[in-house]
N, C-alpha and C positions, 0 to 999 in steps of 0.2 A: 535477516532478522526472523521473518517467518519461517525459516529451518530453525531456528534453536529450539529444538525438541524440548527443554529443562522448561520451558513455559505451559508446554501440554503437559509434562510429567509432575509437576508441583501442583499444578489444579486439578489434573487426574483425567483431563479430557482426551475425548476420542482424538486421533489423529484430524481424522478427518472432518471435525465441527463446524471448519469454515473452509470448502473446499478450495474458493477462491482467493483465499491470504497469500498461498505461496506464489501463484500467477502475479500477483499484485505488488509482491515484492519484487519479484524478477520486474517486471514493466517497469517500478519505480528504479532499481538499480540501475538497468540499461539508460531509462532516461535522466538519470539524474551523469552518469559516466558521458554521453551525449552534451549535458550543459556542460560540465569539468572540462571536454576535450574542447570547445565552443569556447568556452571563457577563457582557456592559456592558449590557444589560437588565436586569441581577439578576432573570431569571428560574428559578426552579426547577424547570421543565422543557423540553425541548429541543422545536424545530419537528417534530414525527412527519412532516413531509410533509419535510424538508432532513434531517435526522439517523431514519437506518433502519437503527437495527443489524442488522436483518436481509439489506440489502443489502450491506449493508459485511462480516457474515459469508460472505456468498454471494460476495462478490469474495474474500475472504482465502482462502474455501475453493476458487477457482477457479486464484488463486495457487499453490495447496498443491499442485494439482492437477498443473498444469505443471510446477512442480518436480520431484515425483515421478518425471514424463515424462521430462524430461533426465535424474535421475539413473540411471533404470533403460535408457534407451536409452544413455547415457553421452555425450551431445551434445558439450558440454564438453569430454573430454578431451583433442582435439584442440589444445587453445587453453594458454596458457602462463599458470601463477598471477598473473604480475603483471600480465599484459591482464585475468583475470579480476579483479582482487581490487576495481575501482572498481564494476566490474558488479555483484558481490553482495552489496558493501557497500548499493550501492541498492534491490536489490532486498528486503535482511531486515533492513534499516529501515526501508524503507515498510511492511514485512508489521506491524512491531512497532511503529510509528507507528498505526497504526490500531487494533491491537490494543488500545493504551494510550486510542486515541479510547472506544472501545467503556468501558471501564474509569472513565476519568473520567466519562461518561455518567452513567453506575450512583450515583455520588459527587457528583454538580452538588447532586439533592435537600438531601444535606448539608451542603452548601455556604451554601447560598444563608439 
């Protein structure tokens, strides 16, 4: 998701606006491919080496991090809501996509 280049080229934004989206997609790919492989295993617990919530916190919170950045430098404002609004739909649903990974994690033991 965070490769689809067509999201930065419709808003007109720098590549690199949120350097940590593409890390954040990879973490969340890997861990989300980690539950998929867990779940048609019927295993009750997740690969510790493929699924590391801790790196997947450390991207979210790297996320958070740049966010913050734009908001308080005000990077954005220059750009018009409806270039922005595909941008940040992507961007705070990969954040809550992962977030939800982390979540179900917690909930597989249950599961299973």
């Amino acid at each position: 998701m965070a490769e689809d280049r067509s999201l930065y080229v419709h808003a007109k934004l720098p590549p690199d606006l949120v350097p940590s989206l593409p890390a954040l997609a990879e973490r969340t790919a890997r861990s989300f491919d980690a539950l998929a492989d867990a779940i048609r295993q019927k295993a009750a617990h997740l690969d510790p080496a493929e699924f590391d919530p801790a790196k997947l916190d450390a991207a979210i919170a790297s996320l958070d991090f740049d966010l913050a950045r734009l908001r308080t430098e005000r990077t954005t404002s220059p750009f018009s809501l409806d270039r922005m609004l595909p941008f940040w739909a992507l961007v705070f649903n990969l954040r809550e996509v992962a977030q939800d990974l982390k979540q179900l994690q917690l909930t597989l033991p249950h599961l299973a």
